[in-house]
C-alpha positions in Angstrom: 177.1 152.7 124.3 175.5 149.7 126.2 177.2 147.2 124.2 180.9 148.5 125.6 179.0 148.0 129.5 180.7 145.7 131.2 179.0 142.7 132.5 179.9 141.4 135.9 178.7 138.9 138.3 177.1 139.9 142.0 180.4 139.5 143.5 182.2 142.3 140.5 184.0 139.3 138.5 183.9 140.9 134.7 182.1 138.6 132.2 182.7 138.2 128.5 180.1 136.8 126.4 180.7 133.8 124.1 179.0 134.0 120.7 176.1 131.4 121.2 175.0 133.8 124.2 175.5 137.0 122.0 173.0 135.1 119.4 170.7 134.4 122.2 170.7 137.9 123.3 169.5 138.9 119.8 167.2 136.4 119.7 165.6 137.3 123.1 165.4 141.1 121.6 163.6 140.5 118.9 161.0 138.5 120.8 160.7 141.4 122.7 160.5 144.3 120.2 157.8 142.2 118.1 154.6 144.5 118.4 156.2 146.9 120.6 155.2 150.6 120.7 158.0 151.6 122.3 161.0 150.8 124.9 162.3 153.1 127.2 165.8 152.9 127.0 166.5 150.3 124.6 170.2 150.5 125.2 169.5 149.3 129.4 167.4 146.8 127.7 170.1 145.3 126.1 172.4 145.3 128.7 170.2 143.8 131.4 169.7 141.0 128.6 173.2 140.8 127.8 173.7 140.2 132.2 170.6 138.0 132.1 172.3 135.6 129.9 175.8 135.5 131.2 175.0 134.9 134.6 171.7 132.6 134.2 169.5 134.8 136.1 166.3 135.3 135.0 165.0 139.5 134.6 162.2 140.5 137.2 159.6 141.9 134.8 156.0 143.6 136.1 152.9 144.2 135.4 150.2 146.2 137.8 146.7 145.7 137.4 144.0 147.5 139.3 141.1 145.1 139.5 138.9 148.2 138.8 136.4 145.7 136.9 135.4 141.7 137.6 136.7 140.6 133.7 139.7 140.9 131.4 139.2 141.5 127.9 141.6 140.6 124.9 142.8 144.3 124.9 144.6 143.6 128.4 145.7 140.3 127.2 148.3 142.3 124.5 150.4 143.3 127.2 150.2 139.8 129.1 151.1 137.6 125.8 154.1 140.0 125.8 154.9 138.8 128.8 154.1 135.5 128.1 157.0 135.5 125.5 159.5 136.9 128.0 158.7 133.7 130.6 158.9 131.1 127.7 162.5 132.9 128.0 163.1 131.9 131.3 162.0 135.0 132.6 159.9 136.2 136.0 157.1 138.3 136.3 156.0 139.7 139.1 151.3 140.4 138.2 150.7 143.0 140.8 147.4 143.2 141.9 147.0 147.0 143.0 144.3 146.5 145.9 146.0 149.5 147.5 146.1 151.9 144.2 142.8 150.2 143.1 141.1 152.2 146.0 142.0 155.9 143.9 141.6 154.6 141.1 144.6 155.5 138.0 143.9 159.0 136.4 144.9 158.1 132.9 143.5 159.2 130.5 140.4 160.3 132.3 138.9 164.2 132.2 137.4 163.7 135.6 138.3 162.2 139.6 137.1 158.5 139.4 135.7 157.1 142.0 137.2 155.4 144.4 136.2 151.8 144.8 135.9 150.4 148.3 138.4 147.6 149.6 135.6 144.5 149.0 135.1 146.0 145.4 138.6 145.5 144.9 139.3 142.3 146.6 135.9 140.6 144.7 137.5 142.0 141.0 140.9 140.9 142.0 139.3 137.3 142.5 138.4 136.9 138.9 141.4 138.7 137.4 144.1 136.2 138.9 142.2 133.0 137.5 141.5 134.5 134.1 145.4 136.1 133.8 147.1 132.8 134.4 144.4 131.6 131.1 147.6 133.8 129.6 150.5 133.9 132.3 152.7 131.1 133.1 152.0 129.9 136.7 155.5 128.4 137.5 157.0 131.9 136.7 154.2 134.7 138.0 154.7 135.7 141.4 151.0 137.2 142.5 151.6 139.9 145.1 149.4 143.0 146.4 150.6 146.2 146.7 148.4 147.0 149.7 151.2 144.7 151.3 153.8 147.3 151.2 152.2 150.6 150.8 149.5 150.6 153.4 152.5 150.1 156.6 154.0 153.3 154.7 154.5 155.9 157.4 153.1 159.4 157.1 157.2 160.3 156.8 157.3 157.8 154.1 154.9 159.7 152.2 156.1 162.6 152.5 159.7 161.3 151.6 157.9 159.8 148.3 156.2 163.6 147.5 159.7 164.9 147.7 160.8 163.5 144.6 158.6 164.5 142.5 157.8 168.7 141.5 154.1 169.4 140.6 155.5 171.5 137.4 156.7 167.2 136.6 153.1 166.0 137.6 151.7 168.2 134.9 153.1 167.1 132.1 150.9 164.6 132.4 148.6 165.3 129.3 145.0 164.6 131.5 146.1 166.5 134.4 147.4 169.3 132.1 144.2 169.5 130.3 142.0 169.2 133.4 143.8 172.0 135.0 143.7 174.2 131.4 140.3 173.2 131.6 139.4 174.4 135.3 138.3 170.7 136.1 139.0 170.0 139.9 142.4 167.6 140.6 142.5 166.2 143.6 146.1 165.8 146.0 145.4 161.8 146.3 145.4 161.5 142.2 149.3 163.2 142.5 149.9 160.2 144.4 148.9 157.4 142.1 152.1 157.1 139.9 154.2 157.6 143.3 152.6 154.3 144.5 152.6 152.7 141.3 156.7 153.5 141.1 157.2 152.7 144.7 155.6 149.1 143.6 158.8 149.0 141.2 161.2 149.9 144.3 160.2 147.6 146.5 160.2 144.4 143.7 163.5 145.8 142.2 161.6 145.5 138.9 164.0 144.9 135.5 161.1 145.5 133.5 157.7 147.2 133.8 155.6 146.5 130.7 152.1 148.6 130.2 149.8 150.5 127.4 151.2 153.6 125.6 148.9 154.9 127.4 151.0 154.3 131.1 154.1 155.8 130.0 154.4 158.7 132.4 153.3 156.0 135.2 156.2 153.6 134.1 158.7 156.4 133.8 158.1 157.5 137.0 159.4 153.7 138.1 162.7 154.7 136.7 162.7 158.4 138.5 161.8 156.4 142.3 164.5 153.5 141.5 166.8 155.9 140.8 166.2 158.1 144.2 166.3 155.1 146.1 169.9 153.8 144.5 168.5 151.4 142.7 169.6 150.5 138.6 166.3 152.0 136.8 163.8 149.7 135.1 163.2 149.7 131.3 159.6 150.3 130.3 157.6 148.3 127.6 155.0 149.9 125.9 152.6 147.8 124.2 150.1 149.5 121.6 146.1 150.3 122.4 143.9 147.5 120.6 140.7 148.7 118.9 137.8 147.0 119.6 135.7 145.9 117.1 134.4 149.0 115.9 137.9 149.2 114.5 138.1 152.5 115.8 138.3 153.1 119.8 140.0 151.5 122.3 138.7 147.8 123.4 136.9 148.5 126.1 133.6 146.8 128.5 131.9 150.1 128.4 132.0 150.7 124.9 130.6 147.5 124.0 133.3 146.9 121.8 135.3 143.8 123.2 135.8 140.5 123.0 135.7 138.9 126.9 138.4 136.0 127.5 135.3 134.7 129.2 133.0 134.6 126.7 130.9 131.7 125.7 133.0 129.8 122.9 130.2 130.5 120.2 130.2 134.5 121.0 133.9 134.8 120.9 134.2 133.0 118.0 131.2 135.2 116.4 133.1 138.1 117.4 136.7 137.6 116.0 134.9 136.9 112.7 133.5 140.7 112.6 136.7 142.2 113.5 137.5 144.7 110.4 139.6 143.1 107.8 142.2 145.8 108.2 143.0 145.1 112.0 144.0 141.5 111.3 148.2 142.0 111.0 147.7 144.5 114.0 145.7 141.4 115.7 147.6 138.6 114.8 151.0 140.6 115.9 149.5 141.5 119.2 147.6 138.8 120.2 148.6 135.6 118.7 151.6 132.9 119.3 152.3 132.5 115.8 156.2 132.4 115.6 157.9 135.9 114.0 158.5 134.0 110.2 154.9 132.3 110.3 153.4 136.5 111.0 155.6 137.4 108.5 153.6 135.3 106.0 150.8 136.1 107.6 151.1 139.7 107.1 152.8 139.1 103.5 149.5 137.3 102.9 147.0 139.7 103.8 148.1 142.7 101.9 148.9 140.9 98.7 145.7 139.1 98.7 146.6 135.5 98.9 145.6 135.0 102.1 141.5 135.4 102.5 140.8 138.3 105.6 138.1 135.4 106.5 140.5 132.6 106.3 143.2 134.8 108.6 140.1 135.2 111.1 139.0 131.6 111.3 142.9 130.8 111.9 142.8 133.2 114.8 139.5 132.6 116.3 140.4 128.8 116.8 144.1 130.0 118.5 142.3 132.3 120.6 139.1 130.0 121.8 141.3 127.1 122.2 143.2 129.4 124.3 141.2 130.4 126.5 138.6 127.8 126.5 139.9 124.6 125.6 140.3 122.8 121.8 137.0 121.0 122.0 135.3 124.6 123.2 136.8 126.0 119.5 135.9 122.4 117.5 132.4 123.0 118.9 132.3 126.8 117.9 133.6 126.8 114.6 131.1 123.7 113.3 128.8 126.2 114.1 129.7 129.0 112.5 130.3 127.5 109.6 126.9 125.4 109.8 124.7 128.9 110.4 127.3 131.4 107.7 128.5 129.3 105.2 125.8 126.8 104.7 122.6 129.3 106.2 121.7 126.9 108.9 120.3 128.5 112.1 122.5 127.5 115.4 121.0 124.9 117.3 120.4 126.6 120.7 118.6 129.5 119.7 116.7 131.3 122.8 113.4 131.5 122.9 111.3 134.5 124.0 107.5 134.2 124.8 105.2 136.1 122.2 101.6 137.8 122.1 101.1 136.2 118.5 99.9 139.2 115.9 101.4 141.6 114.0 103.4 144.3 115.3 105.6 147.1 114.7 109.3 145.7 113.6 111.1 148.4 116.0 109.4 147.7 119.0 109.4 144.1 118.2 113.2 144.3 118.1 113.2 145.7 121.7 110.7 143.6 123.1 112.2 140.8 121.6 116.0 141.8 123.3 117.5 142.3 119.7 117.9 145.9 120.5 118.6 148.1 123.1 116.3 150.7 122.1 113.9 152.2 119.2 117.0 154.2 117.2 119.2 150.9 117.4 115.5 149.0 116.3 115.9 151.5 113.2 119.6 151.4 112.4 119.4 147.7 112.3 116.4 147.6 110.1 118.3 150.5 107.7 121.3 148.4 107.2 119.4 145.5 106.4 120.7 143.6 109.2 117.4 142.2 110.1 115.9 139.1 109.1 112.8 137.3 110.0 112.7 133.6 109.0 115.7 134.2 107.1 113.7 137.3 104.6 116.0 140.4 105.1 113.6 143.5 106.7 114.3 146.9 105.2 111.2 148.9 105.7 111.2 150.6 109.6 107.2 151.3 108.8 106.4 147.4 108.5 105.1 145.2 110.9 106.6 141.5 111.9 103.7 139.0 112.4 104.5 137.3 115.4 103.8 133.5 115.5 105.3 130.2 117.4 108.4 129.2 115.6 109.0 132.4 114.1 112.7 133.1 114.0 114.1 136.7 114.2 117.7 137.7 113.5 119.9 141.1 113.9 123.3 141.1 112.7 125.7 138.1 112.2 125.2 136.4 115.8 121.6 137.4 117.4 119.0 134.8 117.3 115.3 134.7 119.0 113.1 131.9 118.4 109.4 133.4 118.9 107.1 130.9 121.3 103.9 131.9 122.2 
């Protein structure tokens, strides 16, 4: 078992702990484990936090991003707050910004070859990620490096070297490239490659810890495999679980429309943590917020016995989360405004304005020529859940007309507003 590991300084003295340093161990573990999908061993866990806190060095922990778009979203920031705990420790990270293994592009998860994004592409996304991760991240303990540092001067012997150690029978376990090939759907040799790289990032940082989605387990496993080849003590993997967006049903993500952008305008991300389902708020508040373990503990206790309100939990969260990420005033401003337009059925006070041919006309195509809706069928689906209103009237009927005048104010859902000008 771990605990009978002995724990030993660089230079092979043997160290016993004392008892305030076994407490701190459990102390740090349970940071750790709080929200975790899984850990992968939790035994070397333990005993690289057992030889963290003996000798009073800090764990190298890591995290690669592949700047494959320009913005981060709240479902990346679940794995970076996990982080966040571990540096508030005394623990280092080392954010890797793949610029090399940006360029294929990582296979997860995807039933096709993605395309492979050009070296400005990267470079221009990777920009925008470093200033927005360190929103999250500790400066004083991230080290930002680029992998394109030490895998681009790889020789073609190097490369072969790294192929070596891993049997395509291993590569196709992975459950994408199995169903691919099952599926006669074209993998290419360069995709093999991407975990390689990804693992030989691990190798080259002598990572502790390599934290990622539940999705990225076969690419953080394949860390430990490399270390180990290369006579190095393996890294323990930290899984952290997929957030659902806010259709409370697939993952958060920019193309589904379903995220909340750490970006955002104060107002919209506000807006947008109040319409997260009710259910997903202990699964929220675990993953994303700095609430300390007994406070989400009541939290939690609160939410399922009913003595905590679902919208009270939200407003709690949405004022951590904007103040966050953009400032206390930013989230003082935001929620006088919610509460101003849905608790006391005022209209916001910057409202846009769209110019109008006054008259009546169809409501659907109103919608879409008024940018409330994308297109007719949305129009409609708005209309038939009653989430239109003009001039504060609810629409139902799909057949009626809107009668388009200066002033006139047109709402869909909780947050779209257009002030009609003519």
């Amino acid at each position: 078992m771990t605990e009978d590991r002995a724990i030993r300084t660089p230079d092979g003295e043997s160290i016993e702990l004392t008892a305030e340093q076994k407490r701190e161990v459990d102390r740090q573990l349970e940071v750790i484990q709080r929200g975790t999908a899984e850990i992968v061993p939790v035994e070397d866990l333990v005993h690289k936090l057992r030889r963290s806190v003996a000798t009073g060095q800090p764990l190298r922990l890591k995290l690669g991003m592949d700047p494959s778009s320009p913005d981060i979203h709240l479902g990346h920031t679940v794995v970076l707050q996990k982080i966040r705990q571990l540096q508030d420790l005394g623990h280092c990270c080392h954010l890797v910004i793949g610029d090399f293994t940006g360029r294929i592009g990582d296979p997860t998860g995807k039933s096709e070859t993605r395309r492979q994004l050009t070296a400005e592409e990267v470079n221009e996304n990777a920009r925008t990620y470093v200033s927005q991760v360190l929103k999250v991240l500790r400066p004083d303990r991230t080290e930002i490096v680029r992998n394109a540092d030490w895998l681009a001067p790889l020789t073609f012997s190097d490369v072969v070297r790294l192929a070596s150690t891993l049997t395509v029978a291993r590569m196709l376990e992975r459950e994408d490239f199995q169903k691919r090939f099952q599926e006669n759907r074209p993998i290419h040799i360069h995709e093999f490659f991407y975990p390689l790289m990804q693992a030989y990032d691990s190798v080259h940082l002598h990572t502790d810890i390599e934290f990622g989605g539940t999705d990225q387990k076969f690419n953080l496993l394949m860390g430990r495999t490399l270390q180990r080849e290369f006579g190095q003590e393996p890294q323990v993997a930290v899984m952290m679980p997929i957030l659902e967006g806010l259709d409370g049903v697939q993952k958060m993500s920019k193309s589904l429309g379903n995220y909340i952008g750490i970006d955002e305008p104060p107002r919209e991300m506000w807006g947008k943590v109040m319409s997260i389902p009710d259910d997903l708020m202990p699964k929220y508040y675990e993953l994303l917020s700095g609430v300390s373990v007994e406070e989400l503990r009541r939290i939690q206790a609160g939410l399922k016995d009913g003595s905590l309100h679902p919208r009270d939990a939200k407003m709690r969260l949405a004022r951590e989360l904007v103040t966050r990420f953009l400032g206390a005033d930013a989230a003082a401003e935001a929620e006088a405004n919610w509460k101003a337009v849905f608790q006391q059925g005022g209209l916001p006070e910057d409202i846009p304005e769209v110019r109008v041919t006054p008259g009546p006309q169809w409501a659907v195509k109103a919608l879409v020529d008024l940018g409330l809706a994308a297109s007719n069928s949305e129009a409609r689906r708005a209309i038939e859940q009653g989430g239109v209103r003009v001039d504060g009237e609810r629409l139902t009927d799909v057949q009626a007309n809107i009668d388009l005048r200066d002033g006139l104010v047109v709402q869909v859902g909780k947050r779209r507003f257009v002030r009609c000008r003519v």
